[in-house]
Backbone bond lengths (Angstrom), bond angles and torsions (degrees), N, CA, C in turn:
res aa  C-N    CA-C-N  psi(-1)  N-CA   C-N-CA  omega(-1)  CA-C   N-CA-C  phi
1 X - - - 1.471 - - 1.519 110.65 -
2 X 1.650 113.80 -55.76 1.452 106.31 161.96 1.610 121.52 -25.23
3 X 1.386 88.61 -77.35 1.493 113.09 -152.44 1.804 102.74 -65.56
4 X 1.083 132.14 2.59 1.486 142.57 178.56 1.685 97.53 -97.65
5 X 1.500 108.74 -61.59 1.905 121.25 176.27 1.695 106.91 -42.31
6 X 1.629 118.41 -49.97 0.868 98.78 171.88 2.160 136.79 -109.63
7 X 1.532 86.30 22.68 1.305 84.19 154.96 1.145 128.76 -99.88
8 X 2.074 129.88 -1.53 0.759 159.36 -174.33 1.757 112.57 -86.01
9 X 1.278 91.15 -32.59 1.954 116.57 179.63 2.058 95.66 -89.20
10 X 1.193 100.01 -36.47 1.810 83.23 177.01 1.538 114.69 -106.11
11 X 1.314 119.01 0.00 1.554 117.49 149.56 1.637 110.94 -67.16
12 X 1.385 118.30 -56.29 1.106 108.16 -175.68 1.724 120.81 -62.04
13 X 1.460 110.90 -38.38 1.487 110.34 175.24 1.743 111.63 -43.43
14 X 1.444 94.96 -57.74 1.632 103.38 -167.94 1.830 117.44 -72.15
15 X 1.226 85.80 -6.76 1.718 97.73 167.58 1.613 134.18 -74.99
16 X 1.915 88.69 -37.72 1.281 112.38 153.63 1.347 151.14 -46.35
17 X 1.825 81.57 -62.84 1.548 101.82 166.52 1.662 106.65 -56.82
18 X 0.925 121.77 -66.43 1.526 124.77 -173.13 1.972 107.76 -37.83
19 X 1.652 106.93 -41.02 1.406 98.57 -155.42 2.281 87.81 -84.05
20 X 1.145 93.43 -5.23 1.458 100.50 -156.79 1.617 115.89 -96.10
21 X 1.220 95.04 -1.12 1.708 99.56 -157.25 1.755 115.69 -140.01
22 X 1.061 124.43 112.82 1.839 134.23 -153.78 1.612 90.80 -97.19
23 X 1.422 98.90 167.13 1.471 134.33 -176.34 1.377 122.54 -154.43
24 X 1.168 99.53 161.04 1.801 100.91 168.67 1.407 111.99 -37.42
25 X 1.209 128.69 -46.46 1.209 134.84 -176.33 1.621 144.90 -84.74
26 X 1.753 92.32 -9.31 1.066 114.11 -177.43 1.699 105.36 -138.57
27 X 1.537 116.30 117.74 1.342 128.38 168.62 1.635 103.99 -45.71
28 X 1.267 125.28 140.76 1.887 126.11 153.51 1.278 84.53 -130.37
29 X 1.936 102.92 146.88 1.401 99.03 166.41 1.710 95.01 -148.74
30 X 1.432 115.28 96.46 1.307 145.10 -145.33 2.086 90.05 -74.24
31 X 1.085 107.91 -36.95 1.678 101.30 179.93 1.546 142.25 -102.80
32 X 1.760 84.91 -20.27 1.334 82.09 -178.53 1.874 102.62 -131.50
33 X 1.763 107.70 69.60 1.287 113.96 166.94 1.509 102.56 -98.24
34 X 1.121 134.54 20.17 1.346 123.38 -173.23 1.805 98.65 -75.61
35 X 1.436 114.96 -175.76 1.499 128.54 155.31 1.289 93.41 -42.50
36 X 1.557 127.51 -89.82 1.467 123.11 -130.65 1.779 83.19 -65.43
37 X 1.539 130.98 -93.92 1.324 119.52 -161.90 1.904 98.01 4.54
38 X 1.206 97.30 -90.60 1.879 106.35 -159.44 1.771 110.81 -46.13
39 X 1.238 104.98 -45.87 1.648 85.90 137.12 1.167 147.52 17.14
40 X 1.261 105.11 -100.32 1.517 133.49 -178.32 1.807 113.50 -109.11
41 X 1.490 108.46 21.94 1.113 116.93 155.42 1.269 117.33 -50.09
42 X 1.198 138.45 -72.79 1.662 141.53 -143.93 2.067 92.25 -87.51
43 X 1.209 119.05 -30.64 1.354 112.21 -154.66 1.548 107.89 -68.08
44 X 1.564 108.23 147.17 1.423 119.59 166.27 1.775 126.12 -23.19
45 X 1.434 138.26 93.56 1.533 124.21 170.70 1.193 125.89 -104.26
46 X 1.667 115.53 -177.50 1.187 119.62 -152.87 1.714 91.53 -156.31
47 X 1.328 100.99 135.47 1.780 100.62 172.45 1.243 112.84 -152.95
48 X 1.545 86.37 135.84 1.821 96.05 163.24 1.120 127.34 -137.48
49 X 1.426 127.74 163.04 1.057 147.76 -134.78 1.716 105.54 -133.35
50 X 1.619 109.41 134.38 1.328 118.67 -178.08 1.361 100.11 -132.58
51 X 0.904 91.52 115.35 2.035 94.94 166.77 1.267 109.75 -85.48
52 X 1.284 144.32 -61.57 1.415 137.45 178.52 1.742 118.95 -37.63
53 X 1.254 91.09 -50.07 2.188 112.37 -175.52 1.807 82.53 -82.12
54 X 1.275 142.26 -34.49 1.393 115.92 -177.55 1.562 114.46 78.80
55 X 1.352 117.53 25.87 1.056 135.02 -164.66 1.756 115.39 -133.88
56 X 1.274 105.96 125.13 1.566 103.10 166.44 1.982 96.84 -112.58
57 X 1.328 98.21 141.63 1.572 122.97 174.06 1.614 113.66 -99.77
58 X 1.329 117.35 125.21 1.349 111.13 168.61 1.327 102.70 -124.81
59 X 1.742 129.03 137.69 1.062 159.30 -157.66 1.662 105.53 -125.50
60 X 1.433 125.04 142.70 1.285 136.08 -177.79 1.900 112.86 -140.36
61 X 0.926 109.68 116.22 1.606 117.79 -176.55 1.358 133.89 -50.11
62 X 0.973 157.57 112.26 1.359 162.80 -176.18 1.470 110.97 -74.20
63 X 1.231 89.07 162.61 1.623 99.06 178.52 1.442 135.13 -70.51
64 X 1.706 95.79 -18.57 1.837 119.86 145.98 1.058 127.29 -74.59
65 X 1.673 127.45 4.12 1.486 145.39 -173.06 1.555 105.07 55.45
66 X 1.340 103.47 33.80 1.688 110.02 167.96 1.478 116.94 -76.87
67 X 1.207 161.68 122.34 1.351 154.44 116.29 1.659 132.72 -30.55
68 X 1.737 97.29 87.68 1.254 102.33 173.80 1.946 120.65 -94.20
69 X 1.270 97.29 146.68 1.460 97.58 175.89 1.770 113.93 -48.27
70 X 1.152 133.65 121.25 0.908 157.55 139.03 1.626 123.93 -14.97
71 X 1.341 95.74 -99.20 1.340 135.71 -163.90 1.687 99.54 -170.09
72 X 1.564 97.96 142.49 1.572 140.21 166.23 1.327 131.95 -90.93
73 X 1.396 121.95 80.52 2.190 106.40 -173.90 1.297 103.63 -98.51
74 X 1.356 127.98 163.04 1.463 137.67 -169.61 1.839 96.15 -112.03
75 X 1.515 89.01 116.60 1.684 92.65 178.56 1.571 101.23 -53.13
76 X 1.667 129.27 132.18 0.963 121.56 145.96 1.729 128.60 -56.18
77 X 1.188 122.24 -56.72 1.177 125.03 179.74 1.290 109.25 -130.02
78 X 1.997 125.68 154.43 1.370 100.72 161.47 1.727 84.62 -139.12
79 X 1.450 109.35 -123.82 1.925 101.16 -171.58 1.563 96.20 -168.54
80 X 1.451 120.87 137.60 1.393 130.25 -168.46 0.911 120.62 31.15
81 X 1.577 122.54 57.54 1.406 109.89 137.88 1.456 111.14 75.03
82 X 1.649 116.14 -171.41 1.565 118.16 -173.43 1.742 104.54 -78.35
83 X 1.219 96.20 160.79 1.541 111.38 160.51 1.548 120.32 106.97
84 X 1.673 147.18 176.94 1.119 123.79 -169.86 1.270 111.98 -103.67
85 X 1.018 131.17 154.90 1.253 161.21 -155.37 2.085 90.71 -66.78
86 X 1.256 124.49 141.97 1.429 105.78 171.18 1.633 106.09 -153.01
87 X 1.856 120.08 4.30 1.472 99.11 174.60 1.313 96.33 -155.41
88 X 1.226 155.77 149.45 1.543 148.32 -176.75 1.551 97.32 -81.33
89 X 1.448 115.75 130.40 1.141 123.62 -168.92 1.467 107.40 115.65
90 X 1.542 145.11 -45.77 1.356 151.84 -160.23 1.489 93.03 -65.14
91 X 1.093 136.54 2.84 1.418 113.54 178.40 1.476 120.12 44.32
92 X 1.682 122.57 47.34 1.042 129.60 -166.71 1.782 103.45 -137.11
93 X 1.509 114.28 118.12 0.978 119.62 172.50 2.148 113.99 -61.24
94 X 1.279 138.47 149.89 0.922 135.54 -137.79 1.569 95.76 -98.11
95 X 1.099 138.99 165.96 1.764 142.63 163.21 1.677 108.03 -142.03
96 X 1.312 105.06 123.03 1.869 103.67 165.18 1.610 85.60 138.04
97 X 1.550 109.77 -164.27 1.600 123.73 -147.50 1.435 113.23 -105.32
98 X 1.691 122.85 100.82 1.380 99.41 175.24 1.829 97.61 -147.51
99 X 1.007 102.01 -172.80 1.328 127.87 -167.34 1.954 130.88 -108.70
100 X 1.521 103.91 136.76 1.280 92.97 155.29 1.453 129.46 -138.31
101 X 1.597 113.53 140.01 1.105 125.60 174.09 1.581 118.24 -80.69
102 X 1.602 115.89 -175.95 1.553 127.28 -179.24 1.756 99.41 -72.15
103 X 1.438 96.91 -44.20 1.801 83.18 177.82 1.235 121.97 -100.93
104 X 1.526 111.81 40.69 1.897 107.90 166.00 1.484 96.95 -109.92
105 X 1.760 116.35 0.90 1.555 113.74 172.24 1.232 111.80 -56.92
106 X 1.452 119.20 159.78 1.464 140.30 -178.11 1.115 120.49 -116.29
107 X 1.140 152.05 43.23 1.673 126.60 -156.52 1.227 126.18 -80.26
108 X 1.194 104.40 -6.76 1.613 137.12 -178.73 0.985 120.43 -109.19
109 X 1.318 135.51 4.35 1.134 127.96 174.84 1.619 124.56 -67.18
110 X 1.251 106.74 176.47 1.828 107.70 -160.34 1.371 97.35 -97.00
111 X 1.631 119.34 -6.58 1.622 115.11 -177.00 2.114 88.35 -108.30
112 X 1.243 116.18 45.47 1.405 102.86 177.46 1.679 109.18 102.63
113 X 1.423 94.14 -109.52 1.293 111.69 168.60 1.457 108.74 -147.03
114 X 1.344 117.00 158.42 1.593 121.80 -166.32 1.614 107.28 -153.93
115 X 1.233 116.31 159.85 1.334 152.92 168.54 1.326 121.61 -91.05
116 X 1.193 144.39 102.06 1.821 138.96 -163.13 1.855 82.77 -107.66
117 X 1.562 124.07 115.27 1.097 152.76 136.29 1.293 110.90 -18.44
118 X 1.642 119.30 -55.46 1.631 110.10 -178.86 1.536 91.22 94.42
119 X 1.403 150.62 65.45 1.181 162.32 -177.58 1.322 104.56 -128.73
120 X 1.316 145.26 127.78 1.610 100.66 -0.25 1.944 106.68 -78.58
121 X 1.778 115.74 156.65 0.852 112.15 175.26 1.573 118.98 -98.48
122 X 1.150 135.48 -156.83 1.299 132.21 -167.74 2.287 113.59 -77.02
123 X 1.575 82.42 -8.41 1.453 101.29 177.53 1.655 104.78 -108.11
124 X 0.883 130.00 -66.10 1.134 103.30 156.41 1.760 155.06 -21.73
125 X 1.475 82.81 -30.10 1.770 98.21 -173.30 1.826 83.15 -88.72
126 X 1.454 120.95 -54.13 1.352 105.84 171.72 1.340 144.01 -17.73
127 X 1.623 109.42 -41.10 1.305 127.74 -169.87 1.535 106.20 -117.09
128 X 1.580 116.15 2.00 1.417 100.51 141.40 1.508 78.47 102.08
129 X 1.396 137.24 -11.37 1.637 127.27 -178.07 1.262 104.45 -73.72
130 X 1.571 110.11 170.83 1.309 136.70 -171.38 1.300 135.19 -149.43
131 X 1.191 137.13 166.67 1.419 115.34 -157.37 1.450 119.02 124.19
132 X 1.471 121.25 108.60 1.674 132.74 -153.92 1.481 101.63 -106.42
133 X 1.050 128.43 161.69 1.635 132.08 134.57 1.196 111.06 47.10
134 X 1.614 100.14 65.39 1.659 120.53 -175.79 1.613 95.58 -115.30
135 X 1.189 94.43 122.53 1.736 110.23 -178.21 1.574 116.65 -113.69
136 X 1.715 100.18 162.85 1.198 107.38 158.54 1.660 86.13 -106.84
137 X 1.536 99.97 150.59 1.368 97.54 -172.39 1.922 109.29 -152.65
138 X 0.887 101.27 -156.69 1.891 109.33 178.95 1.566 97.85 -113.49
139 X 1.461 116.71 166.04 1.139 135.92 153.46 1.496 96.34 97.47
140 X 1.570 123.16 -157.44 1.448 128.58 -175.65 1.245 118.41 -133.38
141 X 1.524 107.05 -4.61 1.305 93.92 165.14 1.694 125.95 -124.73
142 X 1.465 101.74 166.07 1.642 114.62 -149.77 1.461 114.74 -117.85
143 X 0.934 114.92 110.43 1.367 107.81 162.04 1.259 118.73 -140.09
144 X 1.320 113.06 87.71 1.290 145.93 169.70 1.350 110.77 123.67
145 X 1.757 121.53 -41.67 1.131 148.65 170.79 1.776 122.78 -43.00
146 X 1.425 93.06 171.65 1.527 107.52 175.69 1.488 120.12 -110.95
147 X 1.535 114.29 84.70 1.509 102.52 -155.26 1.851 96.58 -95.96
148 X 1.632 104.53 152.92 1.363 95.96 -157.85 1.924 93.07 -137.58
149 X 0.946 104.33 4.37 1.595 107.47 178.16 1.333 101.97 111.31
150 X 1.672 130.17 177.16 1.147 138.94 154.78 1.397 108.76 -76.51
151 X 1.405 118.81 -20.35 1.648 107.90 171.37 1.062 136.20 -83.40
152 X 1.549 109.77 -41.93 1.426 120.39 -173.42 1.382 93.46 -75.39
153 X 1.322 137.76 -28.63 1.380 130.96 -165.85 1.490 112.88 -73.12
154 X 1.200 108.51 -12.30 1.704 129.78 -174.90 0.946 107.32 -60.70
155 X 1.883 105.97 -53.33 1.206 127.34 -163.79 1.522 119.82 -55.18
156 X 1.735 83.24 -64.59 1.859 107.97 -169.87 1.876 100.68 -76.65
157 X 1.372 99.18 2.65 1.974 86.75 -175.39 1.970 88.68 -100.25
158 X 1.472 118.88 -22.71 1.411 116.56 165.57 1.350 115.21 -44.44
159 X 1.351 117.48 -76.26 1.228 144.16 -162.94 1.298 109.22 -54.59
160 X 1.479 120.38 -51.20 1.516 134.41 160.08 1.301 114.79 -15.47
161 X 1.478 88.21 -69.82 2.103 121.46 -143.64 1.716 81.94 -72.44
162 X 1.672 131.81 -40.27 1.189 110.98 -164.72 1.386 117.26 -111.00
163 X 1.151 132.20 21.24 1.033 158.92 110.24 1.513 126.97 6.15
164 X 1.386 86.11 -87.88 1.111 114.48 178.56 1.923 120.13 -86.73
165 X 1.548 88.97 -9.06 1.892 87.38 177.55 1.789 103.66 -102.25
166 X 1.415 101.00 14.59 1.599 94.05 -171.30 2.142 94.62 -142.33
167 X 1.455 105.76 20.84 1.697 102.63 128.20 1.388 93.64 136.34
168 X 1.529 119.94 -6.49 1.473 127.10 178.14 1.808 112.07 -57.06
169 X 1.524 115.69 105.28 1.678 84.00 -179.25 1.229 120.37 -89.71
170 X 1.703 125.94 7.95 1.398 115.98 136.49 1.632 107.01 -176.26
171 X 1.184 116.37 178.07 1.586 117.82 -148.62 1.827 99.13 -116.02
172 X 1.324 101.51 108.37 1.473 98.89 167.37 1.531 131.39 -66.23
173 X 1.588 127.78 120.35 1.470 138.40 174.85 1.522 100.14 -91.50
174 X 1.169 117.65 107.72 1.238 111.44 168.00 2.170 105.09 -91.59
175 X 1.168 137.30 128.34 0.879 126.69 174.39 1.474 124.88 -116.75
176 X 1.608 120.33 132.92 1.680 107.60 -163.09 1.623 89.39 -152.35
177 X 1.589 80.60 152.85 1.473 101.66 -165.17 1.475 111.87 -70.36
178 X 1.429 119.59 -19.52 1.682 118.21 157.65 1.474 98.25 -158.63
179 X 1.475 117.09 -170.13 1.315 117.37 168.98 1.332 128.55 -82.94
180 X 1.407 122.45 108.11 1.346 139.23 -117.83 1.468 94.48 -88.87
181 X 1.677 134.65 48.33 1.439 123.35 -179.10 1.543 102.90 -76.67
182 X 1.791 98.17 -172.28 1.862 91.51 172.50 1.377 117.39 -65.33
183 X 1.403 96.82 -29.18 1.536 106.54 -165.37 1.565 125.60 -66.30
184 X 1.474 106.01 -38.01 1.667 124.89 148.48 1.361 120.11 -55.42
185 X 1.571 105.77 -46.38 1.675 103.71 179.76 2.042 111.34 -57.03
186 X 1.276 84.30 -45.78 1.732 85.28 -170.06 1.308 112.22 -77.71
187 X 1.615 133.86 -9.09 1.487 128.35 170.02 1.228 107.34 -84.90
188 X 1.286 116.59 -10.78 2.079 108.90 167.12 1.581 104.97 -117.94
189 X 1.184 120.19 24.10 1.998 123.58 163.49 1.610 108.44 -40.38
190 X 1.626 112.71 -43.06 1.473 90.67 167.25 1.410 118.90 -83.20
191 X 0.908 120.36 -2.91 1.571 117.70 -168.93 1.671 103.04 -39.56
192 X 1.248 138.21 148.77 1.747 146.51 167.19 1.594 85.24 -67.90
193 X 1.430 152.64 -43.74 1.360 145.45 -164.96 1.543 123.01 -83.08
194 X 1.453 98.27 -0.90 1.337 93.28 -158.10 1.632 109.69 -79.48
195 X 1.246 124.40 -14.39 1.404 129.57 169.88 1.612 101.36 -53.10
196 X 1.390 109.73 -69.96 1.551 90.58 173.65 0.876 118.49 -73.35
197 X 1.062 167.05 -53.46 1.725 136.15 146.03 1.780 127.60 28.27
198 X 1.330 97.33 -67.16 1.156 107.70 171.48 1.421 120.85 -81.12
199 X 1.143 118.43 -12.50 1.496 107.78 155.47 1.431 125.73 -70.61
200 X 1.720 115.60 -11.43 0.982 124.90 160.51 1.546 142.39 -83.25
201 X 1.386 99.59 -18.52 1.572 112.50 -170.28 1.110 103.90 -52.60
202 X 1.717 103.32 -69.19 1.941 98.71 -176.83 1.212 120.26 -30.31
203 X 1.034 154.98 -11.16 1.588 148.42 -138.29 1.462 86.19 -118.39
204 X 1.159 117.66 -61.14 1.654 147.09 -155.09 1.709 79.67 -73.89
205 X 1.254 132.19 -52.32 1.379 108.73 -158.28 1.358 117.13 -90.26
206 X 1.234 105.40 -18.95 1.846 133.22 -177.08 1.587 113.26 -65.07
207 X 1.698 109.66 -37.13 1.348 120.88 155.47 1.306 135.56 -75.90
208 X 1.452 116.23 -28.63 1.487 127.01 176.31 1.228 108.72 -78.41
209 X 1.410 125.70 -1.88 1.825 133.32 -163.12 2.253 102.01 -125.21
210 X 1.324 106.40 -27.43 1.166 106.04 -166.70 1.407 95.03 -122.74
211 X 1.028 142.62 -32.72 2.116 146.89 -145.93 1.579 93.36 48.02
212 X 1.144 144.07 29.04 1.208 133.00 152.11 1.563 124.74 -91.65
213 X 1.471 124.91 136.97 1.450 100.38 161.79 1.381 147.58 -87.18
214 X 1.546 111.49 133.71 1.455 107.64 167.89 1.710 129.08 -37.88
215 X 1.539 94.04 131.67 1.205 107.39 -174.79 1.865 104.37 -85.12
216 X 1.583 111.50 112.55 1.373 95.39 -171.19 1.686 112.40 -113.16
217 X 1.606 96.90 141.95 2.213 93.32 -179.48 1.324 92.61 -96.02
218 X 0.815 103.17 -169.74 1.778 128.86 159.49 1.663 104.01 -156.80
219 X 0.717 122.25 94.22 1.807 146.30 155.00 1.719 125.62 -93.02
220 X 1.113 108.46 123.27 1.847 108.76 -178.02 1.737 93.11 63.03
221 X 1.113 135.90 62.13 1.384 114.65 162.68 1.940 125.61 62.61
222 X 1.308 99.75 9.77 1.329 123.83 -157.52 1.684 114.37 -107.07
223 X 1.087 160.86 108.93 1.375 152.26 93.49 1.246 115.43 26.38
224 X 1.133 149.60 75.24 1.587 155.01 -167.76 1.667 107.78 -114.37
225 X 1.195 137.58 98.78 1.075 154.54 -175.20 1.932 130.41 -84.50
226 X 1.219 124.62 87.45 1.504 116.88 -155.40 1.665 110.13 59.32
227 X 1.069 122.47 51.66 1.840 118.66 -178.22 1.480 101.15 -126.18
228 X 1.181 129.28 81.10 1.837 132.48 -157.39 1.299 99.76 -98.76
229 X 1.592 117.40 150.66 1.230 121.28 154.44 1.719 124.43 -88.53
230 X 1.300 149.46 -159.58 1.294 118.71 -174.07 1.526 113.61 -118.91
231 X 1.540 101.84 37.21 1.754 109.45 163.55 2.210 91.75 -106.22
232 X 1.019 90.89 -39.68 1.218 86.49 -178.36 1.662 142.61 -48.20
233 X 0.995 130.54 151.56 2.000 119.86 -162.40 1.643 85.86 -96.20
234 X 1.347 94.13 150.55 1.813 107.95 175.04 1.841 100.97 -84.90
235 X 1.096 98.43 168.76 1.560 118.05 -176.71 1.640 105.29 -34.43
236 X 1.617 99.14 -60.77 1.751 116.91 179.57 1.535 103.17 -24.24
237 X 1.520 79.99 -61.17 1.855 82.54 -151.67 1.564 117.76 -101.82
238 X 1.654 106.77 8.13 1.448 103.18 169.99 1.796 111.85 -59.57
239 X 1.176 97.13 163.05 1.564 122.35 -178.87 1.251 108.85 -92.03
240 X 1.451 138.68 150.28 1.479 151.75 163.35 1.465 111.26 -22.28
241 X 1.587 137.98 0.56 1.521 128.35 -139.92 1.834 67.07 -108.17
242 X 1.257 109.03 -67.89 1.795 114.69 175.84 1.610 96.49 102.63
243 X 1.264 143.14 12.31 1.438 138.75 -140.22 1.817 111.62 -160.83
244 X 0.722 101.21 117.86 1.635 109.35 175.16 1.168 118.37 -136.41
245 X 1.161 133.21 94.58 1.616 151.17 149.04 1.033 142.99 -46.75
């Protein structure tokens, strides 16, 4: 009778562990198995990033091509503080507008699994910065990166990966040094960053006013926000890419 009770107690343990416990090889996504998560599995997203709030936001599209908040993860770690990223080596996590494709996925990576940003971007290379293989990633620690846990990274590397395998041709990160109201803008007026800053606000405010995303250029070294020429689609009717070069 014992000896049945407790082989019955270590089948079930090890049954657990197995149904309970992820790997390189196997996705777990500990929060959002409910209905809604699976849900809003396949649909179009959008994320951004707060360094000050310590927070990355992920957003999922509606059937009005609206972008509603999602889900909220708390950056575990990131690296120097506010401002943009400007030489490989600065130990500076990255700020400003970029993108991900199917091949900046990670699944293999040594922090879990990760997201490659695509840094430097076409503004960056402008200003002469530098700096490779800047991720959102797993685990807690940062160097240069966006480390977000082995869990939450589960999550947002799900949502990513299908995304983009079910018609997205790639997912805009908008990243900002806090949430760009007046009231934030004017408690860092001295900041040395705040010029670029303000090449960023519009973007940041254009979404918090519409749930659509800003369509962003970069021209002359510049951040240009909804400013189209007349081949170009207006805000309305741009597509998920958010970016014109």
């Amino acid at each position: 009778m014992k000896l049945s009770f407790f082989i019955s107690i270590g089948i079930f343990s090890l049954s657990f562990f197995i149904n309970n416990s992820y790997s390189a090889t196997k996705l777990y996504y500990p929060s959002d198995s409910s209905n809604n998560g699976k849900k809003y599995l396949n649909n179009s997203i959008f994320i951004q990033i707060f360094k000050e709030e310590r927070v990355l936001e992920l957003y999922t599209k509606n059937e009005k091509g609206l972008f509603s908040l999602f889900k909220s993860y708390p950056i575990c770690n990131f690296s120097g503080g506010l401002g943009p990223k400007k030489r490989e080596g600065d130990l500076k996590s990255t700020e400003g507008f970029y993108r991900i494709t199917r091949s900046q996925l990670k699944p293999d990576s040594k922090y879990y699994r990760a997201c490659n940003l695509g840094c430097p971007n076409k503004y960056d290379q402008a200003h002469g910065y530098t700096g490779a293989c800047l991720m959102v990633h797993g685990g807690c620690k940062s160097i240069d990166c966006y480390a977000m846990t082995d869990s939450y990274i589960n999550e947002i590397y799900r949502y990513v990966e299908n995304a983009l395998q079910n018609g997205q041709y790639e997912i805009q990160v908008n990243i900002y040094p806090f949430k760009m109201t007046s009231n934030n803008m004017n408690r860092h007026r001295n900041s040395r960053y705040y010029t670029f800053w303000r090449q960023q606000q519009p973007a940041y405010e254009y979404f918090t006013k519409t749930s659509r995303l800003p369509v962003i250029n970069i021209q002359q070294g510049q951040y240009l926000v909804n400013k189209f020429t007349n081949h170009q689609s207006s805000p309305a009717t741009a597509d998920e890419r958010g970016f014109v070069e």
